[in-house]
RODO-2510 file (C-alpha; in nm, 4 decimals, decimal comma):
residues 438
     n   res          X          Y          Z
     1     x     0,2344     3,2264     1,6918
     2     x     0,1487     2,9957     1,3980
     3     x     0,1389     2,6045     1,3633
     4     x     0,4726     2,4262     1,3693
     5     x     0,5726     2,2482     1,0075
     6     x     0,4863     1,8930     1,1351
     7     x     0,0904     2,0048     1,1583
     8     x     0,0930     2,2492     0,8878
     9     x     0,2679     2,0085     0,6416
    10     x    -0,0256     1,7392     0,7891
    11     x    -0,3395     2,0327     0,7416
    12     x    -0,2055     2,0791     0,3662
    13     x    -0,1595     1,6933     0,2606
    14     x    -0,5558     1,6385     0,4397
    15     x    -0,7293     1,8899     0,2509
    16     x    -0,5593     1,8079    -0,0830
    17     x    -0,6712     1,4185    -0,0097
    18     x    -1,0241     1,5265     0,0448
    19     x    -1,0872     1,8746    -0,1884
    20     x    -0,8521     1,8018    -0,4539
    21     x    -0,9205     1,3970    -0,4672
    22     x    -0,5267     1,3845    -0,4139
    23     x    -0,2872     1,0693    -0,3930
    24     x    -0,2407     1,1216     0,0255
    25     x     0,1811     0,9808    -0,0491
    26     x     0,2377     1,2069    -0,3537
    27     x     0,0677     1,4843    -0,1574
    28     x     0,3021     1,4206     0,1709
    29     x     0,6006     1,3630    -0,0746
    30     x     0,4884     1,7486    -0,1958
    31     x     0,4388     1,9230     0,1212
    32     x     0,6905     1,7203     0,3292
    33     x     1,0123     1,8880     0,1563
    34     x     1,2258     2,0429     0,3754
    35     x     1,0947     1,8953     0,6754
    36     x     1,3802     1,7131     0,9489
    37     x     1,3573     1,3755     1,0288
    38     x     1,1580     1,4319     1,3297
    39     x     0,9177     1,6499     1,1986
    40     x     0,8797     1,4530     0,8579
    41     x     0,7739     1,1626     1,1233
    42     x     0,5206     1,3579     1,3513
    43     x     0,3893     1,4966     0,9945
    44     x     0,3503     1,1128     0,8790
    45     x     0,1668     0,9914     1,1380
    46     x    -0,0825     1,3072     1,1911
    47     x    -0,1343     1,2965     0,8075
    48     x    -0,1690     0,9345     0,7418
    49     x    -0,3706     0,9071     1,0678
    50     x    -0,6232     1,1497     0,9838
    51     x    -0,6994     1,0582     0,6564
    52     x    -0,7504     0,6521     0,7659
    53     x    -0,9478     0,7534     1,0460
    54     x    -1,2032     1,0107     0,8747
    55     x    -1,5213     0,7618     0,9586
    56     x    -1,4705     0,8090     1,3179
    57     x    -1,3459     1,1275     1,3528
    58     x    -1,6580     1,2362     1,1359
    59     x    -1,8509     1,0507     1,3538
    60     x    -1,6991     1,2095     1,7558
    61     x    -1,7260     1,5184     1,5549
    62     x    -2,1111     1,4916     1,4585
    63     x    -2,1795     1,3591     1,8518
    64     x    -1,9942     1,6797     1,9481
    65     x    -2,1621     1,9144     1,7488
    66     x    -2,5064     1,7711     1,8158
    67     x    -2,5290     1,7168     1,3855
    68     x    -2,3159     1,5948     1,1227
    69     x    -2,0112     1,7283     0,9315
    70     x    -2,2039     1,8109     0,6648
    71     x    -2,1766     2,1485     0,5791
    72     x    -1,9141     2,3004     0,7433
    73     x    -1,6380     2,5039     0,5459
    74     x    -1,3873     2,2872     0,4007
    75     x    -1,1026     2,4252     0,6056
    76     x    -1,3082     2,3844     0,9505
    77     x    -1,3865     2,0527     0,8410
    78     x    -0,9958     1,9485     0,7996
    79     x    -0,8642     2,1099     1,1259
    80     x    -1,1434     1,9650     1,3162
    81     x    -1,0285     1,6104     1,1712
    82     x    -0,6371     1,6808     1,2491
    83     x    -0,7176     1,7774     1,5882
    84     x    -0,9894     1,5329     1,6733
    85     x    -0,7030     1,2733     1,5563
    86     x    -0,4550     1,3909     1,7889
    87     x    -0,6320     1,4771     2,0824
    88     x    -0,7961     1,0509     2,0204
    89     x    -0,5484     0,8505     1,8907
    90     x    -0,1968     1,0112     1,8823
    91     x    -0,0423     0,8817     2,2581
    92     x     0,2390     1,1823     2,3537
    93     x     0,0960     1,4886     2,2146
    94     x    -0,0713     1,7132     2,4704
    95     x    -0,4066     1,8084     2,4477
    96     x    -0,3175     2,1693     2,4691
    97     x    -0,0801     2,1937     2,2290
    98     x    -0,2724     1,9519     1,9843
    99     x    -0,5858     2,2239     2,0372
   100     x    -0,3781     2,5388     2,0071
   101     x    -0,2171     2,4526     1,7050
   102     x    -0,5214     2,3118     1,5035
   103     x    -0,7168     2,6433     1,5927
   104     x    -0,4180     2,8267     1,4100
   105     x    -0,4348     2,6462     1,1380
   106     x    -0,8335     2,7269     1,0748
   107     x    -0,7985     3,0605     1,1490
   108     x    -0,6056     3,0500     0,7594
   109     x    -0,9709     3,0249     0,5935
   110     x    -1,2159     3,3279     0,6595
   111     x    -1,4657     3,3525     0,9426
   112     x    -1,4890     3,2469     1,2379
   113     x    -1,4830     2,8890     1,2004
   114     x    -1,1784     2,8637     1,4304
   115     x    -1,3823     2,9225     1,7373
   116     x    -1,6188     2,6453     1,6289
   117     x    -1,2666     2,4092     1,6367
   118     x    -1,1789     2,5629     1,9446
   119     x    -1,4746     2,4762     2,1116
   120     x    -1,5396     2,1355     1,9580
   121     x    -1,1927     2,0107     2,0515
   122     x    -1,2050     2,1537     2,3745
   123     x    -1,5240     1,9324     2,4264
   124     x    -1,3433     1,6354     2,2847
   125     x    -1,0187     1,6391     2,5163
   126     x    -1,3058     1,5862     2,8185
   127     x    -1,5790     1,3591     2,6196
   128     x    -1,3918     1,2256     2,3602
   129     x    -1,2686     0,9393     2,5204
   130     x    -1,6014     0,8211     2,6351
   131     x    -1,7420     0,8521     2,2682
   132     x    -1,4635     0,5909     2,1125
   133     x    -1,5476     0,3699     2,4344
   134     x    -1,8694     0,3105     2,2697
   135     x    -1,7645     0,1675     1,9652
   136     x    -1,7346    -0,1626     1,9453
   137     x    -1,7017    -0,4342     1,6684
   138     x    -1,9551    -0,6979     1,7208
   139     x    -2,1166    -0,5917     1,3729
   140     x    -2,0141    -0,5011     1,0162
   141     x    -2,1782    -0,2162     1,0683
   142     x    -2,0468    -0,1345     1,3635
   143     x    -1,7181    -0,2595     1,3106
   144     x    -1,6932    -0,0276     0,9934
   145     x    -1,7234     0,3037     1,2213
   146     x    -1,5199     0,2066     1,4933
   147     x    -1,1914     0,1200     1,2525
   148     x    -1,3186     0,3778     0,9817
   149     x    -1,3662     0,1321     0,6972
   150     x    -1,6083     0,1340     0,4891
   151     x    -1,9608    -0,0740     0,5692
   152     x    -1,9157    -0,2657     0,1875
   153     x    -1,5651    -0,3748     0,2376
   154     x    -1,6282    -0,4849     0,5936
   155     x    -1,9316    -0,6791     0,5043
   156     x    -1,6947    -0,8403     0,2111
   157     x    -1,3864    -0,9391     0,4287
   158     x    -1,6988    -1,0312     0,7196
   159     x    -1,8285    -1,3063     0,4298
   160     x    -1,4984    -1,3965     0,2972
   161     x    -1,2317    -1,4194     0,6068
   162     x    -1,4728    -1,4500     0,8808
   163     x    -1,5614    -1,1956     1,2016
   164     x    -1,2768    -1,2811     1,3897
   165     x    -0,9848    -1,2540     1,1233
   166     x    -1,1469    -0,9797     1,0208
   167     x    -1,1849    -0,8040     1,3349
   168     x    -0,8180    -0,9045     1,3679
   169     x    -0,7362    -0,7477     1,0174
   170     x    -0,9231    -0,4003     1,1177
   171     x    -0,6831    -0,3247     1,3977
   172     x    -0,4552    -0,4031     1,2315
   173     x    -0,5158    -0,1688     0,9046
   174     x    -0,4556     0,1806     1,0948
   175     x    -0,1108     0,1223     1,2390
   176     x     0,1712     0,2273     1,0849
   177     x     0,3412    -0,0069     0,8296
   178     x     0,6118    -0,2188     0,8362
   179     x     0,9160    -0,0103     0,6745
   180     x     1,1404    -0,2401     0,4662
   181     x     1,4444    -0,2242     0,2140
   182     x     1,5076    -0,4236    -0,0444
   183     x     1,8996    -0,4642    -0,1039
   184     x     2,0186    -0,4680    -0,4435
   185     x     2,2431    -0,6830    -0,4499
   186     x     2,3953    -0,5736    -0,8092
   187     x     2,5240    -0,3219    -0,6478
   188     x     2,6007    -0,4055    -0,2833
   189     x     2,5370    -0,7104    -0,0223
   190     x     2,2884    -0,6734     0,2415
   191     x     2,5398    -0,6387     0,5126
   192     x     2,7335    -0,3508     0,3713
   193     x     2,4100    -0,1785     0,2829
   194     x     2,2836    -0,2612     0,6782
   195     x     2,6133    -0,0913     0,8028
   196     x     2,5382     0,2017     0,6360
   197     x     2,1595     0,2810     0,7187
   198     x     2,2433     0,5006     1,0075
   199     x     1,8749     0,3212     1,1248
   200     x     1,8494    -0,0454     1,3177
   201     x     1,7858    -0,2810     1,0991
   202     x     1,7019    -0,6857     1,0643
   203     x     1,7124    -0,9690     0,8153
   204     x     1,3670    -1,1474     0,7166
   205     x     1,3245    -1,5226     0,6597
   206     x     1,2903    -1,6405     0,2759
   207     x     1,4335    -1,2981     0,1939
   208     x     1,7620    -1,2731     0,1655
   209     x     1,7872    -0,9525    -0,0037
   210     x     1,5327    -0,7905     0,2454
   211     x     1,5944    -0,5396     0,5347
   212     x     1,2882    -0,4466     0,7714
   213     x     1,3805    -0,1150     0,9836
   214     x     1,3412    -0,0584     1,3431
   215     x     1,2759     0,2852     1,2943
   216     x     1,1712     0,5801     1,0079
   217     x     1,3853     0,6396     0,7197
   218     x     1,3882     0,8601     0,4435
   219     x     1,4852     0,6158     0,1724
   220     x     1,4900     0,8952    -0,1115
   221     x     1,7394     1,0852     0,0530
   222     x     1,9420     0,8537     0,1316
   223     x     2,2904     0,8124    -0,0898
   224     x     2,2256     0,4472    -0,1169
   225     x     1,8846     0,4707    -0,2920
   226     x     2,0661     0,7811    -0,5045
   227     x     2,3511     0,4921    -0,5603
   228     x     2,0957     0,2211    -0,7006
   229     x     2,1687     0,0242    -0,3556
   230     x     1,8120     0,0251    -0,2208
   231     x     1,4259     0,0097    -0,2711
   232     x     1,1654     0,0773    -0,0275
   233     x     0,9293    -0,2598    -0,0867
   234     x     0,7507    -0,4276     0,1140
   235     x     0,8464    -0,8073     0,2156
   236     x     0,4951    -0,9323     0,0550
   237     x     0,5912    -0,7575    -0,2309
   238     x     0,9340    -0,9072    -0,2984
   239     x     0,7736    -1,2733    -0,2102
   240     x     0,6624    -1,2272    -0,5856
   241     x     0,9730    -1,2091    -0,7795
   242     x     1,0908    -1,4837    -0,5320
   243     x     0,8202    -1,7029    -0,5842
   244     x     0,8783    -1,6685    -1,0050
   245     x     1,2186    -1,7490    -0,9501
   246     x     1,3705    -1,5841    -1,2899
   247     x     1,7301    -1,7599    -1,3509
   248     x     2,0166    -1,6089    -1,5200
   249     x     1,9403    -1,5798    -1,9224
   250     x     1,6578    -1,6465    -1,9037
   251     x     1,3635    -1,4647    -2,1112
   252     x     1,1232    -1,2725    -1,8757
   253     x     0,8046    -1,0911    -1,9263
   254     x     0,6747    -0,8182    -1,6930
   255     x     0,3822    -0,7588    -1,8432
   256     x     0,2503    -0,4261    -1,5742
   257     x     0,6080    -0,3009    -1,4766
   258     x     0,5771     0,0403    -1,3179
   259     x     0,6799     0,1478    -1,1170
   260     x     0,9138    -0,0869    -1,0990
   261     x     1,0240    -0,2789    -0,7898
   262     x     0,9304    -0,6177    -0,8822
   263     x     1,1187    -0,5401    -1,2183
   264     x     1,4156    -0,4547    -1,1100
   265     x     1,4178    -0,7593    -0,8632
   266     x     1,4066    -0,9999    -1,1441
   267     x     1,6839    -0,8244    -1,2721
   268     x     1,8753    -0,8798    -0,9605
   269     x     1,8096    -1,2778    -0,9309
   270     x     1,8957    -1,2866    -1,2964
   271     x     2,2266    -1,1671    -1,1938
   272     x     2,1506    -0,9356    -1,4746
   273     x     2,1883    -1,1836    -1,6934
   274     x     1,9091    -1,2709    -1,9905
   275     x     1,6100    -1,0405    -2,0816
   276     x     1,3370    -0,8789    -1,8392
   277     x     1,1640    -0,6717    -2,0984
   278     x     0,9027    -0,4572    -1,8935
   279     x     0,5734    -0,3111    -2,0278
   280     x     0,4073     0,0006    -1,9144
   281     x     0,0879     0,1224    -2,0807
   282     x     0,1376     0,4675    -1,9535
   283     x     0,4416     0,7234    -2,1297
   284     x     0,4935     0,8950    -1,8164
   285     x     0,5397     0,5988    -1,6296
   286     x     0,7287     0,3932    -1,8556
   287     x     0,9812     0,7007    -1,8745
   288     x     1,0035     0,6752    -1,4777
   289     x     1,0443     0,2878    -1,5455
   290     x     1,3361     0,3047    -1,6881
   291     x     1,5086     0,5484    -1,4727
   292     x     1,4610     0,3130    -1,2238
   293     x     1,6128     0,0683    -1,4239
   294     x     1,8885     0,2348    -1,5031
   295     x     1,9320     0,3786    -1,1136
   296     x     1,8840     0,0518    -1,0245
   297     x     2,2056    -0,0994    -1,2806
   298     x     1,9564    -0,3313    -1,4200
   299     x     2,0696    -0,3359    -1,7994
   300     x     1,9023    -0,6724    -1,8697
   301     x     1,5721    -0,4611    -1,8521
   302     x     1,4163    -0,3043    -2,1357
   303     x     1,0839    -0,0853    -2,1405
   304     x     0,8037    -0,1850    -2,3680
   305     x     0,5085     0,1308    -2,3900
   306     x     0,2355    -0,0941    -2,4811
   307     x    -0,1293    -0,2299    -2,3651
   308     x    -0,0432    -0,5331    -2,1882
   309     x    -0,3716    -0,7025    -2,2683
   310     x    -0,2857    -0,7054    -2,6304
   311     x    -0,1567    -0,9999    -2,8070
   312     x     0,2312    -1,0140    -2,8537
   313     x     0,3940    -1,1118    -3,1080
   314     x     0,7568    -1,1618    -2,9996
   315     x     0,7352    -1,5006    -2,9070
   316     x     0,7250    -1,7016    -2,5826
   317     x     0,8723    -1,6306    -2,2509
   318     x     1,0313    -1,8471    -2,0194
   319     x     0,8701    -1,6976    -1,7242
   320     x     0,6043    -1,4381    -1,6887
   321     x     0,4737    -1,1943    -1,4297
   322     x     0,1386    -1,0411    -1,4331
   323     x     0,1132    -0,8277    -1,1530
   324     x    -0,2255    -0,6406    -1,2748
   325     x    -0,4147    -0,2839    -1,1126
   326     x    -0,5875    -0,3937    -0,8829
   327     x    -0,8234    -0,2281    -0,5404
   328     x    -0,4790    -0,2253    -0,3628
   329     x    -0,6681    -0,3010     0,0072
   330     x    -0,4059    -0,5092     0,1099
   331     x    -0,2182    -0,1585     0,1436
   332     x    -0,4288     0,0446     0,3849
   333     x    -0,1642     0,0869     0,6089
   334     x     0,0717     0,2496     0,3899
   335     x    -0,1245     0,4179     0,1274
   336     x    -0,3782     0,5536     0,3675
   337     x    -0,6719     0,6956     0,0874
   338     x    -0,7292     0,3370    -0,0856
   339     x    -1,0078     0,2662     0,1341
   340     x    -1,2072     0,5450     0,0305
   341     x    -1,1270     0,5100    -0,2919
   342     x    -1,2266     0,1384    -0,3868
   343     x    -1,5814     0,0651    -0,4088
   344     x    -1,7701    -0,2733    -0,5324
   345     x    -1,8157    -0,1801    -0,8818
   346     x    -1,4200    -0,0517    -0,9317
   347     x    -1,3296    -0,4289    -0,8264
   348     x    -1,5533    -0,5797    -1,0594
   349     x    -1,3939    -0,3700    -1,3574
   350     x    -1,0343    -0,4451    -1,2104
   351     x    -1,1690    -0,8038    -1,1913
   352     x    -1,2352    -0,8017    -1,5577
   353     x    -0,8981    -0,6092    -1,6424
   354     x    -0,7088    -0,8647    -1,4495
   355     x    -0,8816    -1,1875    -1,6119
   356     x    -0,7988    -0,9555    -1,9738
   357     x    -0,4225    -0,9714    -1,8867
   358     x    -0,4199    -1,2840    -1,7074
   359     x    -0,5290    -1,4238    -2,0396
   360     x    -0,2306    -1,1997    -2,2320
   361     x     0,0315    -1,3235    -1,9866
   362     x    -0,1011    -1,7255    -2,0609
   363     x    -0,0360    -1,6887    -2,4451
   364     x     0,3265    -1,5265    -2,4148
   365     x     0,4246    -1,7913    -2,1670
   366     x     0,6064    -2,0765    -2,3363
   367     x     0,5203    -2,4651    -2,2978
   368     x     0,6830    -2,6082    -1,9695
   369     x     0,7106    -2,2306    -1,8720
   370     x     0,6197    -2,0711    -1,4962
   371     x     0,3631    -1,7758    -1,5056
   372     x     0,2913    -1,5732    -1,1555
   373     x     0,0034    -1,3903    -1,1076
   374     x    -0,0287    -1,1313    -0,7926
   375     x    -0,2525    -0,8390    -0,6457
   376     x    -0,1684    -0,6197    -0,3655
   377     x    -0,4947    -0,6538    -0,1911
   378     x    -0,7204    -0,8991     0,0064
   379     x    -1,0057    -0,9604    -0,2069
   380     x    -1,1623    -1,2972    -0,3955
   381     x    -1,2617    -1,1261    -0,6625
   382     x    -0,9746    -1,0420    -0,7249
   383     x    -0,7802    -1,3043    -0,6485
   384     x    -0,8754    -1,6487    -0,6704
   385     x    -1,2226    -1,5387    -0,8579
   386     x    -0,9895    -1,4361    -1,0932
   387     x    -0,7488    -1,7473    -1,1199
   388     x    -1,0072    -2,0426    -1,0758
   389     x    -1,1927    -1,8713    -1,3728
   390     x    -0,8882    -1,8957    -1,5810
   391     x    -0,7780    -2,2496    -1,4732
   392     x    -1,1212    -2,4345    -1,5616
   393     x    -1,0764    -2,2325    -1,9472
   394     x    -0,7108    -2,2983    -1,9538
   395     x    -0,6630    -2,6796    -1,8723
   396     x    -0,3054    -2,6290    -1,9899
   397     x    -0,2074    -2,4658    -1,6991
   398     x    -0,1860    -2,6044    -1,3732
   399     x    -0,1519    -2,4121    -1,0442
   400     x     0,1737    -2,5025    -0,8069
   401     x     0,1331    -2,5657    -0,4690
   402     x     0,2289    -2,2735    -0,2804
   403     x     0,1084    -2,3307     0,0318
   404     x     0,3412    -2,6216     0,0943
   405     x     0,6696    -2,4408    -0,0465
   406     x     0,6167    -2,1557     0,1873
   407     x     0,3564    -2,2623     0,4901
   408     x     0,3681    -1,9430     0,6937
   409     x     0,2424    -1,7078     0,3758
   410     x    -0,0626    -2,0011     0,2650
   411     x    -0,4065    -1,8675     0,1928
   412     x    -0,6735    -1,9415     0,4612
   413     x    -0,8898    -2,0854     0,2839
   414     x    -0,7582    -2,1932    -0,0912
   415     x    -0,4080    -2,3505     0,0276
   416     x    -0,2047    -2,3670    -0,2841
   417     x    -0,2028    -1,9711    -0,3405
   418     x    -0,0267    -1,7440    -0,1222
   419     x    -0,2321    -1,4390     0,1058
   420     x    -0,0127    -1,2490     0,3337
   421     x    -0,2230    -1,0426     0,5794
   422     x    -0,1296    -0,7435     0,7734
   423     x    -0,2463    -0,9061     1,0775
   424     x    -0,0500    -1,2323     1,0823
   425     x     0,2241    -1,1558     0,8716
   426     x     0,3315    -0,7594     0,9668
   427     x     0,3629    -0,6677     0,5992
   428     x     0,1295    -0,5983     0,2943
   429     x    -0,1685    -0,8168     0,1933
   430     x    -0,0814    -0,9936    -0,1047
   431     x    -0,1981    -1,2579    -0,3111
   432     x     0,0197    -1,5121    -0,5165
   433     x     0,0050    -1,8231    -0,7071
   434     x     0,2125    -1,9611    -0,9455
   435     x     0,1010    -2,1593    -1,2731
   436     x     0,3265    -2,3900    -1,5165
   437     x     0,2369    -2,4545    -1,8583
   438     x     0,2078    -2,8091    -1,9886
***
């Protein structure tokens, strides 16, 4: 017997994340076709799982081995993650069956290294337990092995949020997302598009136009998303267009489009009504841009291929959004490989980048015009290093005060900007704030 398509799919999308250097969603999207709803889910959660938890896993498997991880074969190393995973932290999968299965899927590499995962495992469904039970959080350090984070970034959110929002925030960072639908309402109301989910869903507060689901759904095969109806988006991430507040023709410059959510939202409050011209830097990604566009029936939008840090020189805008690259760690939950991806000195470039177009968006927004600016991630350099920076060299602009429009999404600590945090607010970690133009 062999390894069912749920672990198999979950062995392939791990070792492309960690031999290839592989996106860990456009690997599942990859390996995942084909699978049924149930097995696309178990698939999910082993593969998303394993790759957030690789710190500890690494870590039980060292103690079990009497060594580190260093070393073994690639293939040995993967299974002995997936199973390690299961056997730990996935509640309803037997222990047999989660050991069986893994030790089929090492014996696909040569050697023997499947009896090494056999044994190891074996070990782990009778000491395992006790190992975790000796992690604790009292430490950054510490902290950092028992959530699998890395030491830096736990030492950063330590300093910036505090120990006990941030303990808060890492258990919060490894459970599965909050899966949410935003309605399109130029082609269908929220209710009808409810009604025909075939999935439980719920309305969210301040977002009209926003469904969160009560359980998984495969938006991309669904007829409504083929229709234009839907977009998988998280409720953070719509707060953005929301919080610009585009009206019907209007003039409105998205100045880093793709892939194109927040575009085609602007669209939608617009009525589809004015301008939303859209840059992308990147061919490839401005050509998927404005498919989504077009799925999407928003005709007001048109795709610009162009550097958005450059200067323009098609006048003013009415409103502008700069929604910049950025480390993306208010997404851990959802886009499980960003954590080991990010590192100190890739935020201080993105920093840099993001003051660069910050600066581009400020000169094509016109005088008594609104400009957003917004990251995906929880991070001060990012964020408000960013926008206090611009403020004291840009005394034209003055910063809104967010915090009071929408009290239950205010920053912690610097009130009139907006943080959402995984933790308090069940959906991505964002930051927003909102400037007007004298």
């Amino acid at each position: 017997m062999s390894a069912g398509p749920a672990r198999s799919c979950a062995f392939a999308v791990v070792r492309r994340v960690f031999e290839q250097g592989a996106y860990a969603d456009r690997a599942f999207t990859a390996e995942a076709a084909g699978l049924d709803s149930r097995d696309r889910a178990l698939a999910t959660a082993l593969a998303y799982g394993t790759v957030q938890r690789r710190a500890t896993l690494d870590h039980v498997a060292g103690c079990l081995l009497h060594g580190g991880v260093d070393g073994l074969e690639p293939h040995v190393l993967a299974a002995l993650r997936l199973g390690l995973f299961q056997i730990l932290f996935l509640g309803g999968v037997a222990d047999h069956a989660a050991v069986y299965e893994t030790v089929e899927l090492a014996k696909s590499g040569r050697g023997g290294g499947f009896r090494l995962v056999n044994a190891v495992l074996r070990r782990a469904t009778r000491e395992g337990a006790g190992l975790l039970a000796g992690l604790d959080d009292d430490t950054p350090e510490s902290a950092a092995l028992r959530h699998s984070v890395p030491e830096w970034l736990v030492a950063r959110w330590w300093d910036e949020l505090g120990p006990q929002t941030t303990r808060e925030l890492l258990g919060r960072v490894n459970q599965p997302a909050e899966s949410a639908l935003r309605v399109n309402t130029l082609v269908i109301v929220p209710e009808a598009a409810a009604a025909r989910l075939g999935v439980a869903s719920r309305p969210a507060p301040w977002l009209p136009e926003a469904l969160v689901l009560e359980a998984p759904f495969d938006a991309h095969a669904s007829e409504l998303w083929h229709e234009g109806a839907i977009m998988p988006q998280s409720r953070a991430s719509m707060l953005v267009a929301r919080v610009l507040d585009p009206r019907p023709r209007e003039r409105v410059l998205d100045l880093c489009a793709a892939p194109g959510a927040k575009t085609t939202q602007l669209a939608a409050l617009m009525r589809d009504e004015g301008a939303v011209v859209a840059v992308e830097q990147h061919p490839g990604r401005a050509t998927a841009l404005d498919q989504t566009a077009r799925r999407m029936r928003a005709s007001c939008v048109s795709v610009e291929i162009a550097d958005g840090a450059a200067v323009r020189g098609d006048g003013q805008f009415d409103r502008v959004l700069v929604d910049p690259p950025c480390s993306g760690l208010g997404t851990l939950q959802s886009r499980p490989d960003i954590r080991w991806r990010a590192s100190p000195s890739r935020i201080t470039e993105l920093a840099e980048l993001q003051a660069r177009l910050l600066a581009a968006a400020a000169a094509a927004t016109r005088p008594g015009g609104t400009l957003v600016y917004s990251v995906c991630t929880i991070s001060r350099q990012e964020s408000e290093g960013v926008l206090d920076a611009f403020l004291a060299a840009a005394p034209e602009f003055e910063a809104d005060d967010l915090g009071a429009e929408y009290p239950e999404w205010r920053h912690p600590s610097a009130v009139r900007y907006l943080q959402s945090l995984p933790q308090r607010d069940l959906t991505d970690g964002f930051f927003v704030a909102r400037l007007r133009r004298r």
